[in-house]
N, C-alpha and C positions, 0 to 999 in steps of 0.2 A: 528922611529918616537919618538921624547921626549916624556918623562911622560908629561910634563905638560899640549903640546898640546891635547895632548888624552884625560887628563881630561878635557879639556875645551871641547872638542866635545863629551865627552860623556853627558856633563852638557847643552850644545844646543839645544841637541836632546833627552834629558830628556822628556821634556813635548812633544813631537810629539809621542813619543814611549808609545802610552795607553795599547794595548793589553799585558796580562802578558807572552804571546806564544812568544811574537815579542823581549823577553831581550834576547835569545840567540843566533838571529840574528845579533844585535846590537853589539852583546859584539864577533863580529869573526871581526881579524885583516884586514882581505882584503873590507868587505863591508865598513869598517868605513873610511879607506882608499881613497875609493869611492867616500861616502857620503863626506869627507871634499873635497875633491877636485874637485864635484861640485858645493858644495855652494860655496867656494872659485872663481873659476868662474864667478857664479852667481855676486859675490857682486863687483865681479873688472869689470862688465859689466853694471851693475846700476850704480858705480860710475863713468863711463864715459860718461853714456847717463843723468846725473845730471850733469857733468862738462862741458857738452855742451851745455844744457838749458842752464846752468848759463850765459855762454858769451855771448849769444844771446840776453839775458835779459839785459846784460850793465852795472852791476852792478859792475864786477870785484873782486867780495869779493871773491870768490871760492867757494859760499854756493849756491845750487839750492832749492828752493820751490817747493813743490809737488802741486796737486789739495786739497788736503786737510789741506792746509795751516801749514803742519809740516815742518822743518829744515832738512836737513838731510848734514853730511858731504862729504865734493865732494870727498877724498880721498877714502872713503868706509871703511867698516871694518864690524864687526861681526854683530855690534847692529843697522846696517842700515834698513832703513825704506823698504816696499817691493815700487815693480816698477811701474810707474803711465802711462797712458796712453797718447801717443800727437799725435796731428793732424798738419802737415807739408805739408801744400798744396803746397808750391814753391818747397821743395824738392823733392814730391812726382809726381810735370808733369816735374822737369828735368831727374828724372830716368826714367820717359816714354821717352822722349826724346830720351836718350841715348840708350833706349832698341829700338827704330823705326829704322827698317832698309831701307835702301836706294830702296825699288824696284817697279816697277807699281804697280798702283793700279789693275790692271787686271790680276796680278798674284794673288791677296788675294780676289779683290771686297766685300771689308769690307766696310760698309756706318754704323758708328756710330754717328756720329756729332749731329746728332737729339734729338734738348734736348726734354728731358717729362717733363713736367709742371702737377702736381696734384694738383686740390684744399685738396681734401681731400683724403688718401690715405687707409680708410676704404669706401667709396664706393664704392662696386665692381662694378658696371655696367657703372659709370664713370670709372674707373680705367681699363674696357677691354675695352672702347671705343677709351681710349687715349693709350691703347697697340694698337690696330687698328690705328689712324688717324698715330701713330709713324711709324709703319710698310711700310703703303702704302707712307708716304712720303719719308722714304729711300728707298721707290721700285722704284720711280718716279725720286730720284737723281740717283739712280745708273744706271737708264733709260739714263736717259742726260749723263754720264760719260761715260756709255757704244757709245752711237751717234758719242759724242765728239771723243772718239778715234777709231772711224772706227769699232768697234767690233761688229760682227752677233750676234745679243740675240735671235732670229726668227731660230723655228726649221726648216726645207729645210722640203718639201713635200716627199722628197726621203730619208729619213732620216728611217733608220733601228737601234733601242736603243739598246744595248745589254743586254741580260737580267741577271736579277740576277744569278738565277736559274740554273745550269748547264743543259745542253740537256739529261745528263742522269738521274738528277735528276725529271727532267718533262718525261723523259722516264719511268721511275720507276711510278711517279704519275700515269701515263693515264695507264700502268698495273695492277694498284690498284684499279683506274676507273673501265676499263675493265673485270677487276675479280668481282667487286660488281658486275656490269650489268648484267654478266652472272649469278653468285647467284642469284641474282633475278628474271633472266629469269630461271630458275631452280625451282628455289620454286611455281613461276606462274605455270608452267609447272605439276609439281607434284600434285600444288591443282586442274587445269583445270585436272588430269588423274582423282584425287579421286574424283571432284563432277561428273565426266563422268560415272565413277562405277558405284558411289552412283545412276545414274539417270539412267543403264543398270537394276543394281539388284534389283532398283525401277519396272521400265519397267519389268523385269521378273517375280517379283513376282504378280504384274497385270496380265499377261498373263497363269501363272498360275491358277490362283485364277478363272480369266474367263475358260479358260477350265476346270478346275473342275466345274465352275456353269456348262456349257455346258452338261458337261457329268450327273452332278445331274437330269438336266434338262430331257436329251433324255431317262435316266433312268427312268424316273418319268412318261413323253409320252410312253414307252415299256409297266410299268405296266399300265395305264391307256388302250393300246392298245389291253394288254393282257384282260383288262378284259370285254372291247367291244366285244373282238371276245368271252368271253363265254359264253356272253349273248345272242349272235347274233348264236351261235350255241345251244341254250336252255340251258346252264349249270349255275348255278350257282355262283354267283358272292364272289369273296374270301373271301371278308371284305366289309363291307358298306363306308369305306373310299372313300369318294369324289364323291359318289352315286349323289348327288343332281347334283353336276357338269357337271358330263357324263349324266345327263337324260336331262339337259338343254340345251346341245349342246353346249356349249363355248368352251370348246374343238374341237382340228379337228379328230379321230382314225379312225382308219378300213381301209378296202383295199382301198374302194371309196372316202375318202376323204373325207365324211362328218360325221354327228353329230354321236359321240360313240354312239354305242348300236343302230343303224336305221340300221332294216332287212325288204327291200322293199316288200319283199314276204309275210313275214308276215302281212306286212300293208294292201296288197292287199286279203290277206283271212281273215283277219280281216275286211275289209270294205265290203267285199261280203257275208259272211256271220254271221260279230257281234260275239260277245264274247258269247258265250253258246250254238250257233245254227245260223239257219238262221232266216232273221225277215220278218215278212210280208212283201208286195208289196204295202207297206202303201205311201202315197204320191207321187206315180206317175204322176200324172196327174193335179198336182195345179201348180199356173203358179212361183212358186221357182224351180220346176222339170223343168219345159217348158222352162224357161229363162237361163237355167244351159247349158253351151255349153262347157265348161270344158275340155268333154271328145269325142265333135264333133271333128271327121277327114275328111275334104272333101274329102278324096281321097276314103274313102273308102264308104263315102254316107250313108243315115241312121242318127240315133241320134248317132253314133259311139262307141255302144254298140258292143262287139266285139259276132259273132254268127259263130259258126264252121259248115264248110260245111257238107253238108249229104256226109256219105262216102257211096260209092256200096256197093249194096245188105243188105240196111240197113234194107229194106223192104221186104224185100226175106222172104215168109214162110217157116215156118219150113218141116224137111224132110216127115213125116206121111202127111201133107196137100200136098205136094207139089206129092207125091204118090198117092194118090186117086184123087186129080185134075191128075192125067195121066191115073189113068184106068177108070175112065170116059168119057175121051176122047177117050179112046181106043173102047171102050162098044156104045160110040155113033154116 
């Protein structure tokens, strides 16, 4: 490469080159080599896209105008201006043109032609309304196109889609399915064992508990029973515990069945002959005695006062009488 080019491109690219990291980049033979040959490029491609404005403009000078009203040479060179931007509507639908190929429309069923119209193109709710009206009316052309040439848009009733999805892929899915369901019938399963425990070792320890009262219980009727019978045999009661209770009868003890501590035998020498003795024959014959039927038994007749038969020879004298009543007889 000449000296001199080098210095000119090292002198270009002077002021691009800020960072002080970036000079010993700049300064290797192959990058710079690079760098000039695409700027180089660059400006022999501006200056043809200015030398074609130019003609088109009519001018004939060989000089094109940019948008910003500066000069620039149509040849190009170092100190050319950078590249402006055009809009080429005739050039731009003959290269459509050219790029449209030859084939039905029913190989593509492409319906662009629909123009959109926006008043304003910040209102959204106008602006999806007119995506909408645009939509439905290339549904509605491409509806007709489709008629026009004979072609089925209407799914068939018998019509089986194929799916995305591979069949082992939805294989695999409803495995997956499958395994949660049974997890979850697993976990129900376990909870329905433990609240079933839970309501056995409920249930057992009730039944416990009631059998221990049970047995508290017939323990408690034993000692009560034991101490009916030692009273009901004359002896001596253990403890005064529950004393009032057994003399009231609320309980049931003893052989008979009725009220702890009731010795009918006693009642009956008790009522025949009163606590200390016998008692007079007091009030026999007042009409509370007379009206008192209680202890009347028809069968046996009487006021059913019980009277023990005379037994033989209750009358019988003694042997000395009964002796000289014989030798008196004898002598007479």
């Amino acid at each position: 490469m000449p000296k001199g080019r080098k210095r000119a491109i090292k002198a270009a690219t002077a002021d691009e080159i800020e960072d002080p990291t970036a000079v010993g980049v700049a300064e290797d033979d192959e990058f710079m080599m690079e760098l000039a040959a695409a700027r180089a490029a660059m400006e022999e491609q501006s200056a043809r896209r200015k030398a074609s404005r130019g003609e088109e403009g009519g001018d004939g000078s060989g000089v094109a105008t940019g948008s910003e009203g500066r000069e620039a040479p149509a040849g190009g060179g170092g100190g050319a201006a950078a590249p402006t931007g055009s809009y080429n509507k005739a050039g731009l639908l003959q290269k459509a043109a050219e790029m449209e190929r030859a084939i039905p429309w029913e190989e593509t069923l492409t319906v662009s032609d629909v123009p959109l119209e926006l008043e304003d193109v910040h209102d959204d709710l106008k602006r999806e309304v007119s995506f909408y009206n645009n939509a439905l009316e290339a549904v509605k052309r491409g509806r007709r196109l489709l008629v026009a040439a004979n072609v089925p848009y209407k799914r068939p009733e018998d019509f089986l889609c194929e799916m995305v999805k591979t069949d082992a892929h939805m294989d695999k899915i409803k495995d997956k399915l499958i395994f949660e369901k049974q997890k979850m019938d697993a976990f129900e399963q376990r909870k329905a064992r433990q609240e079933q425990r839970k309501y056995a070792k409920e249930l057992n320890s009730n039944k416990v508990a009631e059998k221990s009262k049970r047995k508290k219980e017939g323990l408690e009727e034993i000692e009560q029973w034991k101490k009916g019978a030692k009273r009901s045999r004359g002896g001596p009661l253990a403890d005064d515990d529950g004393l009032d209770a057994v003399l009231s009868g609320n309980k049931a003890g003893g052989r008979g069945g009725g009220p702890v501590g009731r010795n009918v035998k006693r009642e009956a020498k008790n009522k025949k002959y009163g606590f200390g003795g016998k008692k007079r024959e007091k009030g026999q014959s007042d009409p509370r005695s007379l009206n008192d039927l209680s202890q009347y038994n028809p069968k046996q007749g009487g006021s059913g006062r019980s009277r023990s038969k005379p037994v033989k020879g209750s009358n019988r004298p003694g042997k000395s009488v009964r002796t000289k009543n014989k030798n008196r007889r004898s002598r007479g």
